[in-house]
N, C-alpha and C positions, 0 to 999 in steps of 0.2 A: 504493500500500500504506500508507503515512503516512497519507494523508487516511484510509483506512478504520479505523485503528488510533485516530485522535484522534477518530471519531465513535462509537465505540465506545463510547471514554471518554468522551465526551460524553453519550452516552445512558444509562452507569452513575449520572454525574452526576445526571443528571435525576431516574432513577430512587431515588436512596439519599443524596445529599449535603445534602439538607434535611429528612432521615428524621429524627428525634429521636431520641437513641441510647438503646441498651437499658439500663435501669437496674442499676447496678450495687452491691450492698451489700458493702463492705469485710469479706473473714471477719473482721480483728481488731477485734475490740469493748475499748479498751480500759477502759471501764465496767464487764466483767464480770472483771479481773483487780486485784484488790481485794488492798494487801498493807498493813503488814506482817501476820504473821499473830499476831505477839508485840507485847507493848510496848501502849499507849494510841493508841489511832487517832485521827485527827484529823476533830473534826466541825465542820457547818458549817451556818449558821441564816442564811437571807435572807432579813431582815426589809422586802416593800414598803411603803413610807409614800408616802401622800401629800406634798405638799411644805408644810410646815405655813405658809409664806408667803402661800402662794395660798389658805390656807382662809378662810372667810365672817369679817366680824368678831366673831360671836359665840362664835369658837372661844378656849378659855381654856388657858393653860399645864397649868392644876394639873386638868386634864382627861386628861392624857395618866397620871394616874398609875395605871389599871387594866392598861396597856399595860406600864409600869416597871414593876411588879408581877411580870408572866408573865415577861417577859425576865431581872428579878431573877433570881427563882426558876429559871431557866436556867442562872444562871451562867455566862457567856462570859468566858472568858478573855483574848479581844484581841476589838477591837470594830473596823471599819474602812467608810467614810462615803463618799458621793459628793460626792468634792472634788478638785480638781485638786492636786495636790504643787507647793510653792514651786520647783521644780527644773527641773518641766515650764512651769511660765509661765514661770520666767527663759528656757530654751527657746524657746518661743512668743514672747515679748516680742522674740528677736534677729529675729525674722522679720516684721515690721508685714506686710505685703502677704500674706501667708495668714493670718495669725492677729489681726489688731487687733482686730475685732470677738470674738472668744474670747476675748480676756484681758480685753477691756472688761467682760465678762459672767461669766466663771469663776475669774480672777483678784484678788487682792488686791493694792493698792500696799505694796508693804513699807516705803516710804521714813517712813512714821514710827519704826517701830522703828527700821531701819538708821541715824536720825538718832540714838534713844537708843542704839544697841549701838555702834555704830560700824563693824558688821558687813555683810558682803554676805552673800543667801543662802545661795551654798556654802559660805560661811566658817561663818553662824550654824546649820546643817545639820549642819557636822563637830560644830562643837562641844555643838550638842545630843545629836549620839548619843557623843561622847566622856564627857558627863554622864552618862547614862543608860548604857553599858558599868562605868564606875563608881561608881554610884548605892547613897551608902551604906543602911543597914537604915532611919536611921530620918534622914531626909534634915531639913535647918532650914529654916525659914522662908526666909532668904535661898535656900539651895540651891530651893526652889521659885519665889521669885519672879524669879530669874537663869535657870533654863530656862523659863519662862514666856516670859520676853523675849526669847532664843534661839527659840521656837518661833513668835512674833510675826515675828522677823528674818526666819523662813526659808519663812514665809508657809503657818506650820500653826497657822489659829488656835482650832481644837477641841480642838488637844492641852494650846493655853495652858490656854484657860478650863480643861482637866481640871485642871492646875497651879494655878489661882486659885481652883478648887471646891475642890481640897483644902487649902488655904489655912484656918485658923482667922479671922471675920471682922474680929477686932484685927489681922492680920496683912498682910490686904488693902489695901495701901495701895505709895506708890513705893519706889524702891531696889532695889540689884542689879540692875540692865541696866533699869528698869520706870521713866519717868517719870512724869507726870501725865496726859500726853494718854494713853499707853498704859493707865494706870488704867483713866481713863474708858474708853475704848475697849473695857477685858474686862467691865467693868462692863454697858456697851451689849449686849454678846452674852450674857450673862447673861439677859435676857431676851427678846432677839431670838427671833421667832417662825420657826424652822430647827431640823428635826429633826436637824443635825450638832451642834448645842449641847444643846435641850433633850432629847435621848433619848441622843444619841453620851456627847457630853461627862459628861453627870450622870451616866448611868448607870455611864461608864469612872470616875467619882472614888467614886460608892458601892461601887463594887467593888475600891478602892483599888488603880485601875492608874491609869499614868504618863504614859498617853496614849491617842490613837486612830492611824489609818491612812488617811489619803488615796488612793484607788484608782481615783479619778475619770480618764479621757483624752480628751483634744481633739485629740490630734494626730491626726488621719484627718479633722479640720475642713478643707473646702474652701471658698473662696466660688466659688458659682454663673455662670458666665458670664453669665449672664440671671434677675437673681434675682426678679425680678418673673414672669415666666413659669414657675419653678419654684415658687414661692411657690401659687401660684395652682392650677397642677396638682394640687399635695399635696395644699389643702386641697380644693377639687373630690374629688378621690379619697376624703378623710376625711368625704365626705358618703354614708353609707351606713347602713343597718339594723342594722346592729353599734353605730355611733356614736350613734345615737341609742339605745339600749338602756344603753349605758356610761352616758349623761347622764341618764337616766332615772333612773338607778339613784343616780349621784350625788346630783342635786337631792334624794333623798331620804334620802339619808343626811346632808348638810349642812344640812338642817332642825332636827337634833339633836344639835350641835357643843357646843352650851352645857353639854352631861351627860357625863360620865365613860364611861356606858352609852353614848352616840351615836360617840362617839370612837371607841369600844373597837367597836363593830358593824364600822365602816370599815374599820377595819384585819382585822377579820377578813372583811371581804367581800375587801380588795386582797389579800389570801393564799389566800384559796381556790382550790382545783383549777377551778373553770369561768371564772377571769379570764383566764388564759393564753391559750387559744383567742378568746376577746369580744376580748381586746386584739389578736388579730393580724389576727382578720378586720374590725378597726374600721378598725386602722392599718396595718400592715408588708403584711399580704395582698392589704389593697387599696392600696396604692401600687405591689407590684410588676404589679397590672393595669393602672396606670396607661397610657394609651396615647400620651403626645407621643411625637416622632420623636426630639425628644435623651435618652430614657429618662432622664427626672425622679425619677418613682419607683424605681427602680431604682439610680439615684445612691442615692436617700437610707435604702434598705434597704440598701445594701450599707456606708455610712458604720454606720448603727444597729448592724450586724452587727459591723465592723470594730470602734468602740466599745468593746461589751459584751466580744469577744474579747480585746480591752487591756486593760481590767476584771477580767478574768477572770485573765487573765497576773501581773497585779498583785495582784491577790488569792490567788494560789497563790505567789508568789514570799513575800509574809509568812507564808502559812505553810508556808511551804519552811523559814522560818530559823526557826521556832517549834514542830516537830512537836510531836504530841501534846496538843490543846490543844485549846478551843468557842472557834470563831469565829465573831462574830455581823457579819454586814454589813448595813448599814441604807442603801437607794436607793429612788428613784421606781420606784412598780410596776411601770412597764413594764419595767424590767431585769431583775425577778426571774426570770422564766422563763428567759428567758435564759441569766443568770451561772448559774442553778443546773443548767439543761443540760449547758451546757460544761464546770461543773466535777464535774457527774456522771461525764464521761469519764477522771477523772483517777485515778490509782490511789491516790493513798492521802489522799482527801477523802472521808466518808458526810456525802450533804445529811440535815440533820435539819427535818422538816418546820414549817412557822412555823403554817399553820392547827391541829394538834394543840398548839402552843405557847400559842396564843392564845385555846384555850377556857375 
């Protein structure tokens, strides 16, 4: 009787245990319960950029300013960048053997600053936000070049430059926590070619705010067991008819970096409603086809995923403490879709769209 009872089971097995299960849609949508229904709601603008590092050398600063222009005119009230938090690489940094390679690449050394502060990150961390909880009306010169240095220390260096943008240029010089090397060094990102400075920063001090917001995460960085074999997969994978369409389309818009107009095309090609879909079936779609037997692709959609959803956490947590407010996030196009999915679901975020922004 046992044996007939376990072949039974066996044969339901067969029949239904590799069935692929029925799909099921969550009734609660929490996207469609939208509150408060009083007060100022809080909006939300995700601006994709290209990474202004990796553009052609014909690409110019003072090209970007038809793009300042539309966001100006937007008016955001907190602005927040794809950066890692001083908090998070100190983090990262106790752990070499998963993260060396991430902090080498998304990481700053703070040890010049902490040489002039005399501070450690979570030390220079409290006390920048103790400055800014007290942050008189019309703050002096020193008071700006002392959290300058404080935001150096704690390894937020967009929010400095916004401190050294609003700086009068007699004023720009060492003192209060800022030596010489540190001068130079805000000097250096002044015109470092990174949209966390030229568009985050500039545009946070024409708008006479105090700073920006770091919302960048690595922690869901793995290294690979085999990373030449994953390496390999991925790109193999990213060779496909989607990919070649993306680069197509680039090449021809980086023909025209040298103009204001060619700038300004890009960015509204990487905000458009038809990049979302190009982007997943070039990259994320076609990795989760990917077919090794240690699911490569599938590792690295599920990191992408993981990511964007920290992103995303960190992004609603500033403006948890900030209701009622235009929030502009500025990151690599591939994340736009994304962050603005996830934070569609949220109840008291409206995406406002970047391509009507942009025209």
């Amino acid at each position: 009787m046992k044996y007939l009872i376990l072949s039974a089971l066996t044969a339901i097995c067969v029949a239904s245990c590799d069935a692929p299960p029925k799909d099921y849609t969550p009734p609660f949508d929490t996207s469609q319960y939208k509150g408060p229904q009083k007060g100022v709601q809080n909006q939300l603008l995700v601006l994709g950029s290209p990474h202004l590092s990796q553009l052609p050398d014909s690409f110019e600063i003072v090209s970007l300013t038809p793009v300042m222009d539309r966001l100006t005119a937007w008016q955001p009230e907190m602005i927040a960048i794809e950066a890692v938090s001083g908090l998070d690489c100190e983090f990262m940094r106790s752990y070499p053997i998963r993260y060396a390679k991430s902090v080498e690449y998304y990481c700053w050394d703070t040890a010049l600053a902490r040489n002039a502060t005399g501070l450690s990150v979570a030390q220079a961390q409290a006390q920048a936000q103790s400055m800014l909880d007290g942050w008189p009306e019309n703050p002096s010169a020193a008071n700006r070049r002392n959290l300058a240095a404080l935001f150096l220390a704690s390894g937020d260096r967009a929010s400095a430059l916004v401190q050294w943008l609003r700086l009068p240029e007699n004023e720009r010089r060492a003192g209060d926590g800022l030596d010489d090397v540190l001068v130079e060094y805000l000097n250096i990102l002044r015109v470092k070619p990174n949209e966390n400075y030229q568009i985050a920063a500039v545009l946070a001090a024409r708008l006479g705010q105090e700073r920006v917001y770091p919302i960048d995460d690595h922690i869901a960085d793995i290294p690979s067991k085999d990373p030449d074999a994953y390496g390999a997969a991925i790109e193999k994978a990213w060779k496909n008819p989607a990919t070649e369409k993306r680069l197509e389309a680039y090449d021809i818009l980086n023909k025209d970096l040298a103009t204001s107009e060619g700038l300004l095309a890009m960015y509204q090609v990487f905000n458009s409603s038809d990049q979302a879909p190009l982007i997943y079936q070039s990259d994320f779609g076609a990795a989760l086809e990917e077919p090794s037997k240690l699911g490569f692709g599938r590792n690295y959609v599920g990191y992408w995923e993981t990511r964007n959803l920290r992103m995303s956490a960190n992004i609603r947590h500033v403006i948890g403490q900030n209701p009622g407010r235009k929030t502009l996030v500025i990151v690599g196009a591939s994340h736009k879709a994304y962050l603005e999915s996830y934070l569609h679901q949220m109840h008291d975020i409206r995406i406002v769209d970047a391509e009507t922004i942009l025209k």
